[in-house]
C-alpha positions as CSV (number, residue, x, y, z in Angstrom):
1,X,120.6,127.7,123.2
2,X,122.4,127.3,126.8
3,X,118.8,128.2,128.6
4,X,117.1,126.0,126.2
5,X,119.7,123.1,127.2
6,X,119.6,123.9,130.9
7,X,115.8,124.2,131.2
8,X,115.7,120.2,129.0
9,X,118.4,119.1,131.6
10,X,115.9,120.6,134.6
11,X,113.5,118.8,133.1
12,X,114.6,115.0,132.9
13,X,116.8,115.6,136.1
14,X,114.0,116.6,138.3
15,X,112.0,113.4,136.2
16,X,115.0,111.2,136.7
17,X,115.1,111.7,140.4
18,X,111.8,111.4,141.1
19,X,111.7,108.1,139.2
20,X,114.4,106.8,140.8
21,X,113.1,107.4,143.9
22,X,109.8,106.8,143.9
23,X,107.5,104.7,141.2
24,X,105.3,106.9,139.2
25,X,102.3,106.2,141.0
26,X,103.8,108.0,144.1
27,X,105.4,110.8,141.9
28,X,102.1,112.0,140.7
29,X,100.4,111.1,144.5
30,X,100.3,114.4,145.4
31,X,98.0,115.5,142.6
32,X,95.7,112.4,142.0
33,X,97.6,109.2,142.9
34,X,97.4,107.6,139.2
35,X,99.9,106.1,137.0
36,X,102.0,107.5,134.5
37,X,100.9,106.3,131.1
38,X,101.8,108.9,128.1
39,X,104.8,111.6,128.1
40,X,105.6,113.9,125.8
41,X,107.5,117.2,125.7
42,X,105.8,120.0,123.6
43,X,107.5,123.1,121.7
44,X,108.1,125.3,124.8
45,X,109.5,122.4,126.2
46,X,107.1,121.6,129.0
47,X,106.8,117.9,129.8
48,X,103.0,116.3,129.4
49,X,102.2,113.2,131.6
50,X,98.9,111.7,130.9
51,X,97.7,109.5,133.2
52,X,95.3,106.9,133.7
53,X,92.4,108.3,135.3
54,X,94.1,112.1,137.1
55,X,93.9,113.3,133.8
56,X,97.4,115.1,132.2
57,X,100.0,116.8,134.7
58,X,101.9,119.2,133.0
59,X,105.3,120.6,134.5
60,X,107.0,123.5,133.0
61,X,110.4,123.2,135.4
62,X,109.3,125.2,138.2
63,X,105.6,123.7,138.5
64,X,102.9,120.8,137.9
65,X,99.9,122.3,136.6
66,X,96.8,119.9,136.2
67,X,94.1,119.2,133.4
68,X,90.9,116.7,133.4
69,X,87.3,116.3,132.5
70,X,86.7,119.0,134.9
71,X,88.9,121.0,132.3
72,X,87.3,119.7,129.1
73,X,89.0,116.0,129.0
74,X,86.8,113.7,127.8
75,X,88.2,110.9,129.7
76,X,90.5,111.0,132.8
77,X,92.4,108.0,131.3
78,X,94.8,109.6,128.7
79,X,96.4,106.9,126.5
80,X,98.3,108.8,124.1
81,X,99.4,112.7,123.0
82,X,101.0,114.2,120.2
83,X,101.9,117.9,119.7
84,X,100.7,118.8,115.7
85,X,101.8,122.5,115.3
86,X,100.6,124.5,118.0
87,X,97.7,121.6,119.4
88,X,98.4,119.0,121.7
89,X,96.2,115.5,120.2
90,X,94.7,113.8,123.9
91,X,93.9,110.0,122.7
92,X,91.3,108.8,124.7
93,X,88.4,106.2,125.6
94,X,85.9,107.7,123.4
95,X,87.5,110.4,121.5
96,X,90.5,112.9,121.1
97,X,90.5,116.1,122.9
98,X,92.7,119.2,121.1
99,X,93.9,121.6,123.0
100,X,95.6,124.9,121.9
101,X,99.0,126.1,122.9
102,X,97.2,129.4,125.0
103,X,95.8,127.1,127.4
104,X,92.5,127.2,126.0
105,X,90.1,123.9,124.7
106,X,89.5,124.1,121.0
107,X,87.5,121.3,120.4
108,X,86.9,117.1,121.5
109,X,86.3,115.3,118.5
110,X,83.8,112.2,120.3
111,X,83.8,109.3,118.3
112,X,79.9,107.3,117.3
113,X,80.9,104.3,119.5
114,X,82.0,105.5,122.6
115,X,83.9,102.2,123.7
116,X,86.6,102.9,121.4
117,X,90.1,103.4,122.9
118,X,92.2,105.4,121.2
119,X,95.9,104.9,121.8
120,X,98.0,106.6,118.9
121,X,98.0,109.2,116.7
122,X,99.9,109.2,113.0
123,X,100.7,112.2,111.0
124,X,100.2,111.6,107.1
125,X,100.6,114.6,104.8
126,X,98.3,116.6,106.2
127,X,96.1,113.7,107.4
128,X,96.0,113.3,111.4
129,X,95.4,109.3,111.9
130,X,94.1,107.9,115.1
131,X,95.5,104.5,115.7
132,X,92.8,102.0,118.1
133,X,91.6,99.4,119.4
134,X,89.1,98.9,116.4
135,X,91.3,99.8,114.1
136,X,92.5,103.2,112.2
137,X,90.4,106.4,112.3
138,X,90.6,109.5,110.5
139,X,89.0,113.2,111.9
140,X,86.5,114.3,109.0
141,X,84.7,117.7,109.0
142,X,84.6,117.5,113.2
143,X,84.0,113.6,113.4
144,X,86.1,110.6,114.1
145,X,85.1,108.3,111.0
146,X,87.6,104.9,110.3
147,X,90.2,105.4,107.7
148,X,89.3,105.3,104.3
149,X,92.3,106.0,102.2
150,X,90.1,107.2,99.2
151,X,88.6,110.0,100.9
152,X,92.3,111.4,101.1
């Protein structure tokens, strides 16, 4: 539990300082000069920044590694994440990205219309809701289709 504590306190610390010094823009210069837009911290405790348009920086304590379209994103713009079990949900312009806890791409779920934004993401039972612009979706047999709470 004390490395567990001490590696969360690494975490915001070296965050914290960084922000305090610098806006998030210049934090995340280095790597692709975009703004901070989306943070999460998933199970192992890494911290998730999704920016928009360099994609997601991840930092584990010790190092920033980097994901985008080059890396399966559908979008550099990342407007939300959520972890659900062992995937990380990536909300984008056009569709949600899922990737798996090894490091590997599972699957991008495009929505029809690809000017949708999404920007959320809501657990339900064992329903995964995406919250956006247009309104609420659902993910149906490998497709983004809107919300239709008698197909639950």
């Amino acid at each position: 539990m004390v490395f567990f504590c001490k590696k969360i306190f690494k975490i915001y610390l070296i965050i914290g300082i960084l922000c305090s010094a610098l806006s998030w823009s210049q934090v995340f210069a280095q790597a692709y000069n975009f703004q901070a837009f989306s943070l999460i911290f998933d199970n192992k405790q890494e911290a998730w920044i999704g920016t928009q348009g360099g994609g997601i920086t991840i930092f584990d304590g010790e190092e920033f590694n980097y994901l985008n379209i080059s890396d399966s994103l559908i979008s550099n713009r990342v407007m939300a994440m959520s972890q659900i079990g062992n995937e990380i949900f990536v909300c984008q312009k056009g569709g949600v990205s899922i990737y798996d806890q090894s490091k590997k791409w599972i699957r991008n779920v495009r929505s029809a219309d690809s000017q949708i934004i999404f920007q959320s993401i809501i657990t339900k039972d064992d329903l995964i809701l995406l919250g956006s612009d247009k309104g609420l979706y659902q993910i149906v047999n490998n497709k983004i289709v809107p919300y239709d709470a008698n197909l639950t």
